[in-house]
C-alpha beads as a LAMMPS data file, in Angstrom:
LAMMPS data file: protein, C-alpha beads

149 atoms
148 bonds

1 atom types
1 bond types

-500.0 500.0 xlo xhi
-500.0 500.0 ylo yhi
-500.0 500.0 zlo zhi

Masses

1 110.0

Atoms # bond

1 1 1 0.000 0.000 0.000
2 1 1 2.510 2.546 0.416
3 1 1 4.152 2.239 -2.923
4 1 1 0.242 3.992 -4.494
5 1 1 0.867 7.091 -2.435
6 1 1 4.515 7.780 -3.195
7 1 1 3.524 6.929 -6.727
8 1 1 0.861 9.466 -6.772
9 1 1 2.750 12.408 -4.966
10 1 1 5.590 11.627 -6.965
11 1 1 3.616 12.277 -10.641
12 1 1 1.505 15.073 -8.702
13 1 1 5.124 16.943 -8.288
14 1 1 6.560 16.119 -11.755
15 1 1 3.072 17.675 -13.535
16 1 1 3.368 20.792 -10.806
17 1 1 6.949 21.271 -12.426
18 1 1 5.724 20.917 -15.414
19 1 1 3.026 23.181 -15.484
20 1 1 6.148 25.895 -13.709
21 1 1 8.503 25.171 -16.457
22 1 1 5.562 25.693 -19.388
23 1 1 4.216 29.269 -17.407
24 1 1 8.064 30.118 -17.528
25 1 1 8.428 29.748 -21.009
26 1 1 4.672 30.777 -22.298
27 1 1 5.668 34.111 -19.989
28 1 1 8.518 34.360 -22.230
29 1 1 6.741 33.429 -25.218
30 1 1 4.074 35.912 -24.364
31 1 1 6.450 38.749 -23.763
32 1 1 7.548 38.360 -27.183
33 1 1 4.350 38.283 -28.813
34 1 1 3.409 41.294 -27.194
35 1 1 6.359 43.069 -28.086
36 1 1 5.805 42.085 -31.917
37 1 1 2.652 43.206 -31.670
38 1 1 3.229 46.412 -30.245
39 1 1 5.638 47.135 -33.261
40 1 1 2.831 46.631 -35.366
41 1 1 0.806 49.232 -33.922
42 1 1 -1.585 46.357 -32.283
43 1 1 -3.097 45.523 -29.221
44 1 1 -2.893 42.384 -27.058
45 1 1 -5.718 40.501 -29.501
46 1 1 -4.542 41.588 -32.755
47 1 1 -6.673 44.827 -33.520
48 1 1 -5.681 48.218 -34.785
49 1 1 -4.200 50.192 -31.468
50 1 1 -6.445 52.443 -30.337
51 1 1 -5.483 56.178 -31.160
52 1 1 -4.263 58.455 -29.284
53 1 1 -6.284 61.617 -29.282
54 1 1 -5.213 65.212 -29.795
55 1 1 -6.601 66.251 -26.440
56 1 1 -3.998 63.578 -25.189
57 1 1 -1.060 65.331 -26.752
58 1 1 -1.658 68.256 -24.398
59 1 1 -1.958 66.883 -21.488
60 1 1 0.772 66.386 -18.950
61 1 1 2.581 63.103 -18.590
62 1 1 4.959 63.195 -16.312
63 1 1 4.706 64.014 -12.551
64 1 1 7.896 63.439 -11.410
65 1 1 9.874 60.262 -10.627
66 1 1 13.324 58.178 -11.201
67 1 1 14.278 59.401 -14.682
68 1 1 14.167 62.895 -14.951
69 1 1 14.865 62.191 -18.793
70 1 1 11.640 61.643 -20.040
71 1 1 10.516 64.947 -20.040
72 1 1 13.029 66.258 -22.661
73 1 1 12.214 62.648 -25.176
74 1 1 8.189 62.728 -24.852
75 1 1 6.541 65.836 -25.069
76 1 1 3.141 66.163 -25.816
77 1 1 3.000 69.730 -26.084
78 1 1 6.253 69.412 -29.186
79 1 1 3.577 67.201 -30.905
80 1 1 5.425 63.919 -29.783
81 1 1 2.833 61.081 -29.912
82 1 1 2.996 58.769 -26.771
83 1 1 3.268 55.373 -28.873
84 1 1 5.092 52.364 -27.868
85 1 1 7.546 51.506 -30.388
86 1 1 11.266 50.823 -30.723
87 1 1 13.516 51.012 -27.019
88 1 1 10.115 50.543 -25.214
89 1 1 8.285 47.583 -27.247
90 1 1 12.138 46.131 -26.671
91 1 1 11.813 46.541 -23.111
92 1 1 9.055 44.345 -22.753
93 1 1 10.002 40.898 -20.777
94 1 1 9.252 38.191 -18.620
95 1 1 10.154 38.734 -14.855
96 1 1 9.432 35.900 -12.148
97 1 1 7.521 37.600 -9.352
98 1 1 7.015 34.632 -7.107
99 1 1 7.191 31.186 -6.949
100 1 1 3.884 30.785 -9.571
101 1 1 3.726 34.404 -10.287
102 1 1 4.868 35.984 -13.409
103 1 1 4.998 39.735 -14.735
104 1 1 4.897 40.651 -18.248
105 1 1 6.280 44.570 -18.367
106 1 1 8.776 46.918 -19.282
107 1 1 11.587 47.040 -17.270
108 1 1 12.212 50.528 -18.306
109 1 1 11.356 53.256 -16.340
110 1 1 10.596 55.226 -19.635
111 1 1 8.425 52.268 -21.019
112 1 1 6.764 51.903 -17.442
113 1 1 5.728 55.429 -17.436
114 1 1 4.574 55.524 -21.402
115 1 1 2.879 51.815 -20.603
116 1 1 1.050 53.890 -17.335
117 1 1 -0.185 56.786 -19.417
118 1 1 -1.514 54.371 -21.790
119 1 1 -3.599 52.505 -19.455
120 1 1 -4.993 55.309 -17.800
121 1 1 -6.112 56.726 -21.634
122 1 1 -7.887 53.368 -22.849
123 1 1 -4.591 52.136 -24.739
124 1 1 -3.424 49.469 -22.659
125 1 1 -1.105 47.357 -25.324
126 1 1 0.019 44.610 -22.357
127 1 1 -3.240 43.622 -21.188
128 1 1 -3.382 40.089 -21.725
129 1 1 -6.137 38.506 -23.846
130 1 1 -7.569 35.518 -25.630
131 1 1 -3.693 35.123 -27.659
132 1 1 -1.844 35.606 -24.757
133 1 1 -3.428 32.993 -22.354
134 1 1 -3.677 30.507 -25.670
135 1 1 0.416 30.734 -25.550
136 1 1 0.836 29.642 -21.980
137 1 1 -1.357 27.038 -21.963
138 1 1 0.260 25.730 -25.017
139 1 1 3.207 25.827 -23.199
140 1 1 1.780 24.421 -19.974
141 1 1 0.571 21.461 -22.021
142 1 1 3.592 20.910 -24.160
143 1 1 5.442 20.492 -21.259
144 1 1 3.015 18.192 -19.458
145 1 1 2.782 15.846 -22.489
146 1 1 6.752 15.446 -22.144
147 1 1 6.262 14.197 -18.911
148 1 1 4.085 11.023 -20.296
149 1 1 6.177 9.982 -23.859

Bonds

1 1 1 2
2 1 2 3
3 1 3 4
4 1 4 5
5 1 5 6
6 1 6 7
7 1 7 8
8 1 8 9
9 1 9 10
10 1 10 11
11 1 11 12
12 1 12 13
13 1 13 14
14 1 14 15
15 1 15 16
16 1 16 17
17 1 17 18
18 1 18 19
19 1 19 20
20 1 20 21
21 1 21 22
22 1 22 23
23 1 23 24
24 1 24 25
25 1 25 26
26 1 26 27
27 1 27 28
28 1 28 29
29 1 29 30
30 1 30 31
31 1 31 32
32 1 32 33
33 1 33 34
34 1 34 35
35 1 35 36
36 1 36 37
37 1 37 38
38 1 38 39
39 1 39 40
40 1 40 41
41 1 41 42
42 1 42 43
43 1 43 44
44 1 44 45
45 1 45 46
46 1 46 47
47 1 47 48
48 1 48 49
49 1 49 50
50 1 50 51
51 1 51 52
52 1 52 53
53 1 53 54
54 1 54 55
55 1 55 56
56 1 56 57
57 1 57 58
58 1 58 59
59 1 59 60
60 1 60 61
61 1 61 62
62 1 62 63
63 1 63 64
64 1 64 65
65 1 65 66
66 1 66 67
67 1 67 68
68 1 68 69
69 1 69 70
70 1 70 71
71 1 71 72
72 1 72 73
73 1 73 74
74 1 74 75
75 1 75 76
76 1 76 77
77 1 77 78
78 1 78 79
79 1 79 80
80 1 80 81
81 1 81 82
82 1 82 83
83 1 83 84
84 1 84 85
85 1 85 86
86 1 86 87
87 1 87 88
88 1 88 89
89 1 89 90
90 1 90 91
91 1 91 92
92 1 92 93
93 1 93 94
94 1 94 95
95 1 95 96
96 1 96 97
97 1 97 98
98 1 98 99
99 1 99 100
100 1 100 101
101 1 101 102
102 1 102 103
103 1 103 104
104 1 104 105
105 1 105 106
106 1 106 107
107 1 107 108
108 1 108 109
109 1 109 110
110 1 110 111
111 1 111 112
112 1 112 113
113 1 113 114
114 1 114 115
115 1 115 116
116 1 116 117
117 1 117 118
118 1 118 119
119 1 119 120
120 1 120 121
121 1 121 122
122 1 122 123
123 1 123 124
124 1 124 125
125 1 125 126
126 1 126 127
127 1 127 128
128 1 128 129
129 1 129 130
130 1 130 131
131 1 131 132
132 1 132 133
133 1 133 134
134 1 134 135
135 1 135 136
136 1 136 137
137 1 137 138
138 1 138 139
139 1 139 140
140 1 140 141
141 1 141 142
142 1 142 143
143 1 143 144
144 1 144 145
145 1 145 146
146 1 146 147
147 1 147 148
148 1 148 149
């Protein structure tokens, strides 16, 4: 009889690695796909990003904070649209948070503060959707599947 129960704990902890491993890699995986998508001028599902408006380009963005920089490379009131392309799409990875916790961001405080600003105005491009939780799954399941071959 006791050989059932180690048996059992012992496949229970190889699928919880499993399922770890794939969330580590579909976060990676999903990091990427946001950042291509972003460079396409899309959001998280694959539509058209929404646009910014002119009433948004004179508004201020920036209220202070670690990188005094920003001021002098976005500026709405120049005409500078607040759009995530190039450094800041790039800046977009995976970050362990936790044990089973995982962050998609920028890690940028430039892309953290244009990401922010985005949000706030209706434009969030790394909110996770449908694509997005398709990828880690596929991941999770890949990775599970290796487990029984």
């Amino acid at each position: 009889m006791g050989g059932l129960p180690r048996l059992i704990r012992k496949v229970k902890n190889q699928v919880s690695q499993a399922v770890y491993k794939g969330a580590d890699r579909g976060s990676i995986r999903t990091a990427n796909d946001l950042e291509t998508r972003i460079r396409t001028g899309q959001n998280s599902s694959g539509s058209p990003a929404k646009a910014v408006l002119p009433t948004t380009m004179e508004q201020p963005i920036r209220r202070g904070g670690p990188d005094r920089r920003i001021r002098k490379k976005v500026n709405p009131s120049a005409g500078i649209s607040i759009y995530a392309t190039g450094k800041t799409a790039s800046s977009i990875k995976s970050k362990r948070k936790a044990k089973d916790a995982w962050e998609v961001s920028s890690n940028t405080a430039k892309g953290d503060m244009i990401f922010e600003v985005n949000a706030k105005l209706g434009r969030d491009p790394i909110q996770a959707s449908k694509p997005q939780i398709d990828i880690v799954e596929s991941e999770i399941l890949k990775e599970i599947d290796r487990l029984f071959k």
